[in-house]
N, CA, C and O of each residue as an XYZ file, in Angstrom:
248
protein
N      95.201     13.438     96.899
C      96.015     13.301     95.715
C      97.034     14.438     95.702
O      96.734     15.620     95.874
N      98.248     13.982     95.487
C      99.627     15.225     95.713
C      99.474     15.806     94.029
O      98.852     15.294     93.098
N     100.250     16.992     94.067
C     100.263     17.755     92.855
C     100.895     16.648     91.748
O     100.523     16.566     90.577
N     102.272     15.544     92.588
C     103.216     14.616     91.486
C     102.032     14.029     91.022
O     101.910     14.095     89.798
N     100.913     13.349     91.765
C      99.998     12.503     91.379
C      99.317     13.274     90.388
O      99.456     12.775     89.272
N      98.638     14.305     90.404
C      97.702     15.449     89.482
C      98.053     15.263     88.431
O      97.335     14.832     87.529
N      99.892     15.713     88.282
C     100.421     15.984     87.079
C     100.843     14.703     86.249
O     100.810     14.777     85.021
N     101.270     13.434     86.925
C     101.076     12.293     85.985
C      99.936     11.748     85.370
O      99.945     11.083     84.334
N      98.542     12.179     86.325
C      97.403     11.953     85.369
C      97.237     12.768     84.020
O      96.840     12.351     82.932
N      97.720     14.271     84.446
C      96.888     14.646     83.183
C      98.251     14.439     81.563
O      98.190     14.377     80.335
N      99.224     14.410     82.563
C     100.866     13.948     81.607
C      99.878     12.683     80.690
O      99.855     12.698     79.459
N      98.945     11.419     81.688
C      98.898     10.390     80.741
C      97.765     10.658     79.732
O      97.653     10.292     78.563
N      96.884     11.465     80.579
C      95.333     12.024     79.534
C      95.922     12.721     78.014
O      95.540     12.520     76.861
N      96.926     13.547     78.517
C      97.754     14.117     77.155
C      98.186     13.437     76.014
O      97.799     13.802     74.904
N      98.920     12.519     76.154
C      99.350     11.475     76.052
C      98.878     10.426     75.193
O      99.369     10.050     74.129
N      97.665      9.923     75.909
C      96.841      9.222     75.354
C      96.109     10.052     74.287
O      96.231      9.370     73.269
N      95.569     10.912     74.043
C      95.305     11.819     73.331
C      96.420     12.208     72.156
O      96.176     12.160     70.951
N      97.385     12.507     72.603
C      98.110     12.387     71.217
C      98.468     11.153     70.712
O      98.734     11.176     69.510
N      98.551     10.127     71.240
C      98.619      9.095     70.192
C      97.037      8.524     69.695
O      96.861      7.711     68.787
N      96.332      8.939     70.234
C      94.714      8.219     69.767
C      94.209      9.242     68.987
O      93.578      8.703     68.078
N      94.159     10.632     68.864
C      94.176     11.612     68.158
C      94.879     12.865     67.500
O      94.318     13.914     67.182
N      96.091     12.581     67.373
C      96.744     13.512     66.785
C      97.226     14.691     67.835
O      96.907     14.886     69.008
N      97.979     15.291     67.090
C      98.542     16.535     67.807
C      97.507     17.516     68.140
O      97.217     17.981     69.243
N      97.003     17.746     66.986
C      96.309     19.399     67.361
C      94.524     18.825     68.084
O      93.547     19.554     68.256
N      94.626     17.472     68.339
C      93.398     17.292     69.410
C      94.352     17.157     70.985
O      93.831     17.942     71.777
N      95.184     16.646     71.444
C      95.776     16.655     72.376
C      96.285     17.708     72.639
O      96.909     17.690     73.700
N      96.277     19.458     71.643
C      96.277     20.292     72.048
C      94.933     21.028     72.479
O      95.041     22.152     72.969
N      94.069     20.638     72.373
C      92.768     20.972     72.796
C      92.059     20.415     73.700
O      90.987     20.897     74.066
N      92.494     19.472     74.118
C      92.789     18.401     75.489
C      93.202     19.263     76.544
O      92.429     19.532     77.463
N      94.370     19.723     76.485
C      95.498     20.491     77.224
C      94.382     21.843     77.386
O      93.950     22.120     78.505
N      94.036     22.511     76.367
C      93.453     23.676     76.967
C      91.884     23.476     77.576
O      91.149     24.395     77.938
N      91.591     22.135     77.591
C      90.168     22.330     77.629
C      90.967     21.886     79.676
O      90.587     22.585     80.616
N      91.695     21.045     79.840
C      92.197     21.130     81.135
C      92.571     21.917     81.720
O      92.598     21.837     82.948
N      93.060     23.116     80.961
C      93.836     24.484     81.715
C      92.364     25.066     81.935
O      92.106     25.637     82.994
N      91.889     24.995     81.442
C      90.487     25.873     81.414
C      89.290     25.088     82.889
O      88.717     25.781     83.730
N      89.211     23.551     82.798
C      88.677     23.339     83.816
C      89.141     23.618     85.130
O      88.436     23.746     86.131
N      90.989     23.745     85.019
C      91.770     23.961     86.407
C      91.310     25.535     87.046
O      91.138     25.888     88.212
N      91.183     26.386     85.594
C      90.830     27.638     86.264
C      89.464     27.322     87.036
O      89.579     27.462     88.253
N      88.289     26.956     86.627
C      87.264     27.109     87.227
C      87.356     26.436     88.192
O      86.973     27.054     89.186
N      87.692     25.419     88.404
C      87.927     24.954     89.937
C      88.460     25.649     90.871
O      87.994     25.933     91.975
N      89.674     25.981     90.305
C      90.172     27.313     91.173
C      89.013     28.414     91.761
O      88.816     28.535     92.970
N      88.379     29.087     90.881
C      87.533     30.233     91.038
C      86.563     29.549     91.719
O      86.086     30.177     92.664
N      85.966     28.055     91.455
C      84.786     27.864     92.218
C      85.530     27.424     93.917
O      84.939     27.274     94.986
N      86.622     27.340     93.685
C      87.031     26.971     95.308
C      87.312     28.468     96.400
O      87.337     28.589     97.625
N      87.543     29.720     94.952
C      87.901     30.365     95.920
C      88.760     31.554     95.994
O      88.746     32.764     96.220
N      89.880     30.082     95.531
C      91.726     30.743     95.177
C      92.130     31.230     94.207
O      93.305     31.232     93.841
N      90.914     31.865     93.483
C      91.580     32.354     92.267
C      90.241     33.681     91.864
O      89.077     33.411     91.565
N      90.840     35.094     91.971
C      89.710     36.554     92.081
C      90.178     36.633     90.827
O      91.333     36.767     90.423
N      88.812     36.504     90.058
C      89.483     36.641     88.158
C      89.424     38.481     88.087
O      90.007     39.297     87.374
N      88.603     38.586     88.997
C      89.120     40.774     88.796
C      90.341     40.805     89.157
O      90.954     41.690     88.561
N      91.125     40.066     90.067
C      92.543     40.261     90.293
C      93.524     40.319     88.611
O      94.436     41.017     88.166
N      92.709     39.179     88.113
C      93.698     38.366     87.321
C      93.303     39.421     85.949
O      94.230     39.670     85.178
N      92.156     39.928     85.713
C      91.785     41.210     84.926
C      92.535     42.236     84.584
O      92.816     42.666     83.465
N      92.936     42.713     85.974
C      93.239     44.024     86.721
C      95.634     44.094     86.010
O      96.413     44.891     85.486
N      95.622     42.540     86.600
C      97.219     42.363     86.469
C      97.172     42.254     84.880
O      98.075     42.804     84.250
N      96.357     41.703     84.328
C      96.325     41.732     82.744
C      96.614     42.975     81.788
O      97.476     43.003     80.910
N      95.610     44.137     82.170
C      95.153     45.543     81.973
C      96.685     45.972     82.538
O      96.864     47.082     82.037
N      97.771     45.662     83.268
C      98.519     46.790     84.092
C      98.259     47.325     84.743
O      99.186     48.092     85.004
N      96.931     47.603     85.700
C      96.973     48.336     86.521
C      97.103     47.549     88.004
O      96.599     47.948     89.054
N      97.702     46.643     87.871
C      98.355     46.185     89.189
C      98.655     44.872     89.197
O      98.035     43.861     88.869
N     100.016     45.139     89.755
C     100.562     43.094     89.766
C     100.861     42.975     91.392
O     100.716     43.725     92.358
N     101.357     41.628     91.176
C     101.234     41.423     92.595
C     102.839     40.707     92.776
O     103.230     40.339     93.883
C-alpha cells in the first residue's frame, strides 16, 4: 500500500466520522490515528521516542 493509498483511507475514515459524528468526534478519530501511527512507528523501529524526548527538551535536534 503507497503512502497516496494510506492517506485516502484515513482522508475517508475522517470523513466518515465527521459526517456520522460530528466534528469534535472526527477530531478524536484523527488523534486516536496519529497516536496509533506513532506506535507502529516505535514498534517497527523508525521512530527512538528518547530521540523525540531529547529534541522536545532542546537538548538536541536533528
Amino acid at each position: 500500500m503507497s503512502a497516496t493509498d494510506r492517506g485516502m483511507l484515513i482522508g475517508a475514515v475522517l470523513a466518515l466520522a465527521a459526517v456520522a459524528f460530528g466534528f469534535w468526534s472526527m477530531v478524536l478519530v484523527a488523534l486516536f490515528v496519529l497516536v496509533g501511527y506513532g506506535v507502529g512507528r516505535v514498534l517497527e523501529g523508525k521512530l527512538d521516542l528518547r530521540s523525540v524526548a531529547d529534541a522536545l527538551r532542546g537538548r538536541r535536534s536533528s
